[in-house]
OpenMM code with the backbone's topology and positions (N, CA, C; nanometers):
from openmm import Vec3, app, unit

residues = "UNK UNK UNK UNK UNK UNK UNK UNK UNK UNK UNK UNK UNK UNK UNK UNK UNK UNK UNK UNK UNK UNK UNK UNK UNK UNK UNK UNK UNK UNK UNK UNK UNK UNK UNK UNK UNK UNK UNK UNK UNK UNK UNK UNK UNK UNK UNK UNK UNK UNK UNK UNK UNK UNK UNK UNK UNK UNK UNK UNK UNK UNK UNK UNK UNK UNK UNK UNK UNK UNK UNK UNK UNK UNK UNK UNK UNK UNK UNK UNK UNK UNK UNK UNK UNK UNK UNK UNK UNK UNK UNK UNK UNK UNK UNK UNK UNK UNK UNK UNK UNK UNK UNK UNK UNK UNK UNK UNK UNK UNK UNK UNK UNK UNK UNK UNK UNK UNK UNK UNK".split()
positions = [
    Vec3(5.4990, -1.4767, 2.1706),
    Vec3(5.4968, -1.4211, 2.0372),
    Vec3(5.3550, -1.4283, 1.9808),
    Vec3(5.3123, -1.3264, 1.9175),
    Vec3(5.1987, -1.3308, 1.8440),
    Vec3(5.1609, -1.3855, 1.7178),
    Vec3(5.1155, -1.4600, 1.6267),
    Vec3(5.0739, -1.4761, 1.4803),
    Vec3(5.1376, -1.3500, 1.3778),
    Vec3(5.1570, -1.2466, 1.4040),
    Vec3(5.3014, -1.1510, 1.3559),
    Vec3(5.4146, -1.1523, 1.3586),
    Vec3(5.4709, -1.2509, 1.4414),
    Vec3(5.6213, -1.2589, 1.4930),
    Vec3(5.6650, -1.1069, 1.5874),
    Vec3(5.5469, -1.0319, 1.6293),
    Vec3(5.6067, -0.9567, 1.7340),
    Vec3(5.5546, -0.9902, 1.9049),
    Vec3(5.6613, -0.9690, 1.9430),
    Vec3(5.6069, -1.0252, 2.0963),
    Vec3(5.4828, -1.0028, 2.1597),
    Vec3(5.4761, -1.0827, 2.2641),
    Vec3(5.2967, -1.0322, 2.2945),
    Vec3(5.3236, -0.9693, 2.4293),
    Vec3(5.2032, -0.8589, 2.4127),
    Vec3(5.2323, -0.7310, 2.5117),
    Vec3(5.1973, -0.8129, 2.6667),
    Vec3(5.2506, -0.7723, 2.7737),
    Vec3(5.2157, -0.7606, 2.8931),
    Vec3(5.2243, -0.6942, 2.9842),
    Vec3(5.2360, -0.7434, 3.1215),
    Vec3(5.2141, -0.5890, 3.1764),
    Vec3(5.3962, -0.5554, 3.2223),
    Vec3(5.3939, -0.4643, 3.2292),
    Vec3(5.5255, -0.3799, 3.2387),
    Vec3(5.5874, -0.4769, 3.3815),
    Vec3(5.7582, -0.4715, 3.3571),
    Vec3(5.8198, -0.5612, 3.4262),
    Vec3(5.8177, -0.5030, 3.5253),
    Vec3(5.8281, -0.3788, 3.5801),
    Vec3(5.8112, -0.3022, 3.6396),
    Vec3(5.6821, -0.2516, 3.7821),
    Vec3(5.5596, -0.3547, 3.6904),
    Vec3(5.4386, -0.2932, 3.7636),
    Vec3(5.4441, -0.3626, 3.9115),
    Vec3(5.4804, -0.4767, 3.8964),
    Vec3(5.4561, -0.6291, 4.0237),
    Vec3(5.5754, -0.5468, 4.1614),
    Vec3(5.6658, -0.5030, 4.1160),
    Vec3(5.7189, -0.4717, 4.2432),
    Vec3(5.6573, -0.3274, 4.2685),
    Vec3(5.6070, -0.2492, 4.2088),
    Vec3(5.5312, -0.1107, 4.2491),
    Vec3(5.4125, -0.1646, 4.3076),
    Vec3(5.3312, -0.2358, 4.2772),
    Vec3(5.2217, -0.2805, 4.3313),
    Vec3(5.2081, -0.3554, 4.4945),
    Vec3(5.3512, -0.4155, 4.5075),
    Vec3(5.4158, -0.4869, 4.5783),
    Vec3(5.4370, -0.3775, 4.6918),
    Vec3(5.5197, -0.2700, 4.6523),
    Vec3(5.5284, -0.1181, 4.7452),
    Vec3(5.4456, -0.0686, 4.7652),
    Vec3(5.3338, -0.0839, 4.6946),
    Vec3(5.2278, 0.0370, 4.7310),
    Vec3(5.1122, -0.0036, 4.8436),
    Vec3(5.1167, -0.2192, 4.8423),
    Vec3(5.0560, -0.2612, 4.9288),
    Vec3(5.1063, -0.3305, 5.0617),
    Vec3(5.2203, -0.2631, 5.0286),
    Vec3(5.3537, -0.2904, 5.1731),
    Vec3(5.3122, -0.1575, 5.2558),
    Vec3(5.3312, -0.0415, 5.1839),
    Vec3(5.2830, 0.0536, 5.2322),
    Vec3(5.1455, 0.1099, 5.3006),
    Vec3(5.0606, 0.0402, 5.1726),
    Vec3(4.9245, 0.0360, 5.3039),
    Vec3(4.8893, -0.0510, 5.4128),
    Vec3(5.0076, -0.1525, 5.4022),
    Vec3(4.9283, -0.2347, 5.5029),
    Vec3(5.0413, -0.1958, 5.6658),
    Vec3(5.1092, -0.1171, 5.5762),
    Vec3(5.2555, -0.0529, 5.7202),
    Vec3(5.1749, 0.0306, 5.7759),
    Vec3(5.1327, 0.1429, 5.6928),
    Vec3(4.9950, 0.2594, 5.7362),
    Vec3(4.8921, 0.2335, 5.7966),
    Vec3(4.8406, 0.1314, 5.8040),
    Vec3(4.7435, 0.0907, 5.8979),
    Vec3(4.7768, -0.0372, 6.0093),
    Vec3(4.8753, -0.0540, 6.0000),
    Vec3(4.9394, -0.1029, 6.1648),
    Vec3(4.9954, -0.0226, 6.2153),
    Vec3(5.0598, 0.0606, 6.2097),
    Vec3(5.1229, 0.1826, 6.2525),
    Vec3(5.0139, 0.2929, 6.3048),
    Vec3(4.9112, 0.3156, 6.2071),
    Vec3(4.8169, 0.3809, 6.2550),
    Vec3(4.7227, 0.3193, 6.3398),
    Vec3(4.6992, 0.2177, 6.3922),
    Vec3(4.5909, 0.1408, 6.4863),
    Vec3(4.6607, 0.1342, 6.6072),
    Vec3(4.8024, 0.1119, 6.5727),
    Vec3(4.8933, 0.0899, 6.6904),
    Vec3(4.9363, 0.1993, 6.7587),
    Vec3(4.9704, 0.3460, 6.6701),
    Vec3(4.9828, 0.4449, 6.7220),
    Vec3(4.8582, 0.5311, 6.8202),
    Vec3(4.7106, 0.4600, 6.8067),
    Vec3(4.6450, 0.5694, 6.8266),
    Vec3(4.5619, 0.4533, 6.9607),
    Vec3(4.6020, 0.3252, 6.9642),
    Vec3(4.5426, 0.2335, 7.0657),
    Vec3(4.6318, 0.2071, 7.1402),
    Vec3(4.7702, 0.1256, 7.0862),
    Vec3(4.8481, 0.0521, 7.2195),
    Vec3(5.0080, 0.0908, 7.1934),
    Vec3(5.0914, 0.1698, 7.0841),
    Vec3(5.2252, 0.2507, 7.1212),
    Vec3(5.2456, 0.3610, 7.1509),
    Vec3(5.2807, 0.3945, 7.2551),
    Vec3(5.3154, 0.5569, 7.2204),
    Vec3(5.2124, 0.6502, 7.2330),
    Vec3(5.0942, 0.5954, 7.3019),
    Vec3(4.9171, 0.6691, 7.2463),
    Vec3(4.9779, 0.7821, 7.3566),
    Vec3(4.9466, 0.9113, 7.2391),
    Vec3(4.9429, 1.0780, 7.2965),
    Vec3(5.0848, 1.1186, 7.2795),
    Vec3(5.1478, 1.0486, 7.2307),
    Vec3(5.3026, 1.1008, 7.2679),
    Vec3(5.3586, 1.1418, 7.1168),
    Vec3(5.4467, 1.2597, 7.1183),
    Vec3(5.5098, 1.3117, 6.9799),
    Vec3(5.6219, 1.1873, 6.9118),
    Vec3(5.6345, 1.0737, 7.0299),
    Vec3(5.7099, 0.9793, 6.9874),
    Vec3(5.7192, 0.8873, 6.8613),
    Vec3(5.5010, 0.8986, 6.8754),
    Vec3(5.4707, 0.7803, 6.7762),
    Vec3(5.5025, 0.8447, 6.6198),
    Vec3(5.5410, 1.0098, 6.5922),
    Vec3(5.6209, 0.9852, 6.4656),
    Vec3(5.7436, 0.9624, 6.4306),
    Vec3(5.8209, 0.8950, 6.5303),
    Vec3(5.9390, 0.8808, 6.5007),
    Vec3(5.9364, 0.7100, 6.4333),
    Vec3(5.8501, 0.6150, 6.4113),
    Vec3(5.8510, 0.4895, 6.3547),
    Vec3(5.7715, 0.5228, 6.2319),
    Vec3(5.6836, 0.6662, 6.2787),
    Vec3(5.6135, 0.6696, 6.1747),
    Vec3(5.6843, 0.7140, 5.9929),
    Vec3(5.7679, 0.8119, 6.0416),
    Vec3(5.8848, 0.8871, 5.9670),
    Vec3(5.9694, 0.8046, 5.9034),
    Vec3(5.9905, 0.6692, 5.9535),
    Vec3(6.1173, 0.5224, 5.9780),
    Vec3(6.0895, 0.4848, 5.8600),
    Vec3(5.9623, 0.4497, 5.8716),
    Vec3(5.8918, 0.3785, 5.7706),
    Vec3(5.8897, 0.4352, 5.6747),
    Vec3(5.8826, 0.5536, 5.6621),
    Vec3(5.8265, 0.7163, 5.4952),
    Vec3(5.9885, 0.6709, 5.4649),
    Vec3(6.0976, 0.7264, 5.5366),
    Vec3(6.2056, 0.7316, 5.4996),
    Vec3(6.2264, 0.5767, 5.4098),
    Vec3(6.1947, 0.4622, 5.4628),
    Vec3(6.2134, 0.3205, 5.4266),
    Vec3(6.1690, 0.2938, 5.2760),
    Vec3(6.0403, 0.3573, 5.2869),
    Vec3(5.9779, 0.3682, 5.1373),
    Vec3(6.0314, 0.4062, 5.0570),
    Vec3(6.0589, 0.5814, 5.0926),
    Vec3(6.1363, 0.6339, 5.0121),
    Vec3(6.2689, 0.6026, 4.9456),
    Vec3(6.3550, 0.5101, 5.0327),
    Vec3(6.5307, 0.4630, 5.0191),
    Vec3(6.5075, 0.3561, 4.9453),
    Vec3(6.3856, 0.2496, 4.9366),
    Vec3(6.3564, 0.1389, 4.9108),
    Vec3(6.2720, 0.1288, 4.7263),
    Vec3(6.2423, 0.2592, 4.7240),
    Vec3(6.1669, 0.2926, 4.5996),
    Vec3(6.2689, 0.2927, 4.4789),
    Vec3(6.2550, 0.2682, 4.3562),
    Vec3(6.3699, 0.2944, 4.2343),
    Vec3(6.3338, 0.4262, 4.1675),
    Vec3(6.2468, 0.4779, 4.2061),
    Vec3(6.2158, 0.6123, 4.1033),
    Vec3(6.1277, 0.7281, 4.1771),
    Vec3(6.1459, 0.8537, 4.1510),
    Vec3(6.0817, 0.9696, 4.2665),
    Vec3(5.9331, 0.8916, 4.1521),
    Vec3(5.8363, 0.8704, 4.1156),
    Vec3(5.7105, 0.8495, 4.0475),
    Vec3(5.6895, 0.6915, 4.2019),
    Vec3(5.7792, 0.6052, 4.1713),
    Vec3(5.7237, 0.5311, 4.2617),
    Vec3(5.7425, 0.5611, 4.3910),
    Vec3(5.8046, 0.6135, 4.4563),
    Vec3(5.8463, 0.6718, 4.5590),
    Vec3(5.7067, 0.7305, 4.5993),
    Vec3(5.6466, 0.8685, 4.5189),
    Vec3(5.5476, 0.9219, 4.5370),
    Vec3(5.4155, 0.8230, 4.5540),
    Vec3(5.3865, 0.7734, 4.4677),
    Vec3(5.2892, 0.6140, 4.5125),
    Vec3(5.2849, 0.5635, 4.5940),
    Vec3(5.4147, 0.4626, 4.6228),
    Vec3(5.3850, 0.4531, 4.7403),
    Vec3(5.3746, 0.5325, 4.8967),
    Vec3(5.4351, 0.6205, 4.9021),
    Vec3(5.4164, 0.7205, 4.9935),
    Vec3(5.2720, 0.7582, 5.0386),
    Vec3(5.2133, 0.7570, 4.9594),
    Vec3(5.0868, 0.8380, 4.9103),
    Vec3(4.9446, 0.7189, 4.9777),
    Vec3(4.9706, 0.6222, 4.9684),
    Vec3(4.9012, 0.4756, 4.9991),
    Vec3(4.9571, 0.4794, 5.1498),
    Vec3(5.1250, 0.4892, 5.1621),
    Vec3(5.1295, 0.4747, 5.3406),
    Vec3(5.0570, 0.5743, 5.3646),
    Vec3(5.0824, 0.7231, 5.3382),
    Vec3(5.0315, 0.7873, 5.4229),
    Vec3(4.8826, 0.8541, 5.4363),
    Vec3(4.7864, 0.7542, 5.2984),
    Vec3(4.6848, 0.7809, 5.3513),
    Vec3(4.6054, 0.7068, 5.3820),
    Vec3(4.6765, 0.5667, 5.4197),
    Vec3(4.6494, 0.4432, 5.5011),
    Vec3(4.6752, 0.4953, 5.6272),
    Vec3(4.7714, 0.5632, 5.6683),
    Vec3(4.7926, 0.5704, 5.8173),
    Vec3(4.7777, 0.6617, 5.8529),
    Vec3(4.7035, 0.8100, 5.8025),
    Vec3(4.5966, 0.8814, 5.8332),
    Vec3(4.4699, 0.8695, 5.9040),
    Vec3(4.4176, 0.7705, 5.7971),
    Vec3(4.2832, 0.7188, 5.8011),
    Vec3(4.2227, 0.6358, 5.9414),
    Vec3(4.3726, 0.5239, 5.8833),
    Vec3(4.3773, 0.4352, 6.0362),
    Vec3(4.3442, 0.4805, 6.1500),
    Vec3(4.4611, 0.5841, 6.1540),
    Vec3(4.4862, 0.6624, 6.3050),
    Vec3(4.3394, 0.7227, 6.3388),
    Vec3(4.2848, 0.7882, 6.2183),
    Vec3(4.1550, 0.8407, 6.2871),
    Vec3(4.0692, 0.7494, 6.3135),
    Vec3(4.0378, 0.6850, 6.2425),
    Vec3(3.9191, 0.5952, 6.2869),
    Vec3(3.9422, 0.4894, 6.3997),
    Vec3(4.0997, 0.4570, 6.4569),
    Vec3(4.1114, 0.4016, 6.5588),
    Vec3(4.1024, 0.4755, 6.6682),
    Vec3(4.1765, 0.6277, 6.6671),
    Vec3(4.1068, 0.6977, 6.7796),
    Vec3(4.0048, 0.7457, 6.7789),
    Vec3(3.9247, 0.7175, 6.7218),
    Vec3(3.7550, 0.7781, 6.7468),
    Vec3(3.7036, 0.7457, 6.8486),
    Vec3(3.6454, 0.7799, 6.9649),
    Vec3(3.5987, 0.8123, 7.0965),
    Vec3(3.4562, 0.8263, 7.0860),
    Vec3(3.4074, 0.8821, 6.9879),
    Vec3(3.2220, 0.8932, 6.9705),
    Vec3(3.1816, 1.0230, 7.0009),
    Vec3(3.2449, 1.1128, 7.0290),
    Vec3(3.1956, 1.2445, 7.0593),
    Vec3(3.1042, 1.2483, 6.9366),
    Vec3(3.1568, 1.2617, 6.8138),
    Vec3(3.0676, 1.3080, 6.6891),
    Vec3(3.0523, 1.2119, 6.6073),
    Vec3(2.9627, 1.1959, 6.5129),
    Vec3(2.9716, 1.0648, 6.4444),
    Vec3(3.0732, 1.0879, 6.3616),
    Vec3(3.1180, 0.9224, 6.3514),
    Vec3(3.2147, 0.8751, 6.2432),
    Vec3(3.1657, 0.9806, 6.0978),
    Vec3(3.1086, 1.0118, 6.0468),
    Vec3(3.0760, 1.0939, 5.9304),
    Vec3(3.1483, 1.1843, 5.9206),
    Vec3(3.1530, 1.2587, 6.0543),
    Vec3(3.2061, 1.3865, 6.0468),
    Vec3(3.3595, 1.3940, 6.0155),
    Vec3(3.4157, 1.2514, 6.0561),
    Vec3(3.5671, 1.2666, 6.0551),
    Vec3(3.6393, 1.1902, 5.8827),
    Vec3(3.5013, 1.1405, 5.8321),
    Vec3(3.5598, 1.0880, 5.7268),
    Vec3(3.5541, 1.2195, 5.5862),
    Vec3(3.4629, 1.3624, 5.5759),
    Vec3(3.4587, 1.4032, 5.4409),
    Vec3(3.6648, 1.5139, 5.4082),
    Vec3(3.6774, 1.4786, 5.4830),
    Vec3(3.8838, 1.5728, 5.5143),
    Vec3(3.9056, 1.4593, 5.3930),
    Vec3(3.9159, 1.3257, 5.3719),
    Vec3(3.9627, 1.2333, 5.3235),
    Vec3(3.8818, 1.2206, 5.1578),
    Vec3(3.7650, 1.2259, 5.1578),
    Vec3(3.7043, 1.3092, 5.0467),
    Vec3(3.7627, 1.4478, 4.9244),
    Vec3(3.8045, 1.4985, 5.0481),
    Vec3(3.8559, 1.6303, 5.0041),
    Vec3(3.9864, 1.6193, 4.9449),
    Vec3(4.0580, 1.5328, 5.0330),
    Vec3(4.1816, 1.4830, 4.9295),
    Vec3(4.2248, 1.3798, 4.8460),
    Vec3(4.0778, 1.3551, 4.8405),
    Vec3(4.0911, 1.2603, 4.7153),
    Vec3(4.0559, 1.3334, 4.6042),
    Vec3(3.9303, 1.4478, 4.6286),
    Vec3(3.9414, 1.5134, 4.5149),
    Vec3(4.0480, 1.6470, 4.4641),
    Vec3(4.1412, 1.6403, 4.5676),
    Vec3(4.2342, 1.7423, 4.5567),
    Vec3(4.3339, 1.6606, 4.4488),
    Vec3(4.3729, 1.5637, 4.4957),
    Vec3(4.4824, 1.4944, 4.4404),
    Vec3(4.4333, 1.4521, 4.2956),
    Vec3(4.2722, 1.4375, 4.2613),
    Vec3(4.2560, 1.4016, 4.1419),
    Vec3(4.2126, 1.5472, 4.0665),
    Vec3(4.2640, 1.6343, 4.1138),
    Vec3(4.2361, 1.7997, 4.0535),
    Vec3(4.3844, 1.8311, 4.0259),
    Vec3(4.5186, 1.7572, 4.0820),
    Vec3(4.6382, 1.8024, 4.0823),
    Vec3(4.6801, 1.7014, 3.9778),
    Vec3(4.6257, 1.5842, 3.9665),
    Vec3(4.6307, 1.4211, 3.8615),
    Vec3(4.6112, 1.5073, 3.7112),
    Vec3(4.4859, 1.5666, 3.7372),
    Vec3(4.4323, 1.6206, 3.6006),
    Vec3(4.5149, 1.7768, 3.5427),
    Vec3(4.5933, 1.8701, 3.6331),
    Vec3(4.6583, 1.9613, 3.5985),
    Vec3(4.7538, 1.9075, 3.5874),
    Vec3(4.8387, 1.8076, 3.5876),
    Vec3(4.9482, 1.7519, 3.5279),
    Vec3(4.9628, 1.7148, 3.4216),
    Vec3(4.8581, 1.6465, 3.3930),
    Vec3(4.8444, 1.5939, 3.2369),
    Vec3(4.8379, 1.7460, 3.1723),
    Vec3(4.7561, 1.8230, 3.1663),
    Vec3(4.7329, 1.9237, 3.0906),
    Vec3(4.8627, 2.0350, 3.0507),
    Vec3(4.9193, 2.0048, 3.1619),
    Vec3(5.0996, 2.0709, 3.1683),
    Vec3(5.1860, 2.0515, 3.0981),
    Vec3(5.1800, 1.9017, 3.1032),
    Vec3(5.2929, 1.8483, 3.0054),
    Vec3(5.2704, 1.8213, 2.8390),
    Vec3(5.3922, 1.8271, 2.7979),
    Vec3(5.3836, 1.8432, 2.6703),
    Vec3(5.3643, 1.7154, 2.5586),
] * unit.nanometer
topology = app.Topology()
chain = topology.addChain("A")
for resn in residues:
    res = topology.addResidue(resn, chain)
    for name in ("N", "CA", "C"):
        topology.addAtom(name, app.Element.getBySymbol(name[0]), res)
């Protein structure tokens, strides 16, 4: 309680288990992706079938399509990322394979900002 007698603000009861999903999810996305592209399944259409396991898991495991999308969004661009930079081989430099990931960061913060402007 505050010196007003109204309660004192904190953070939403809500935030600790989203935060909780969103870093379950990145850290699933990048074992999945190191593992898929070094020592399970390497080359095979197989390795999205644990990969999918997991999206689906998030998704069934989430309380709301907003967190759902979050965390989704953290697995799967944790285990994007992963996957590439664990299969990197050296043909071209690492540079070349990281500006795709750039691009959708500024995509997603161009789709962040037409949302707000949408709603009422």
């Amino acid at each position: 309680m505050t010196t007003a007698g109204r309660p004192a603000r904190t953070a939403p009861a809500g935030l600790r288990p989203l935060v909780l999903l969103v870093v379950l999810g990145v850290v699933l996305g990048v074992v999945l992706g190191v593992s898929g592209a070094k020592y399970l399944l390497v080359g095979s259409a197989l390795s999205l079938l644990p990969w999918g396991l997991v999206a689906a898991l998030i998704g069934y495991t989430s309380p709301s399509r907003a967190r759902t999308t979050l965390a989704a969004s953290g697995y799967a661009f944790a285990l994007a990322f992963a996957f590439m930079i664990a299969g990197y081989q050296g043909q071209a430099p690492i540079t070349h394979r990281l500006p795709p990931f750039a691009l959708l960061a500024l995509a997603g913060h161009a789709i962040k900002g037409r949302g707000r402007r949408l709603a009422p």
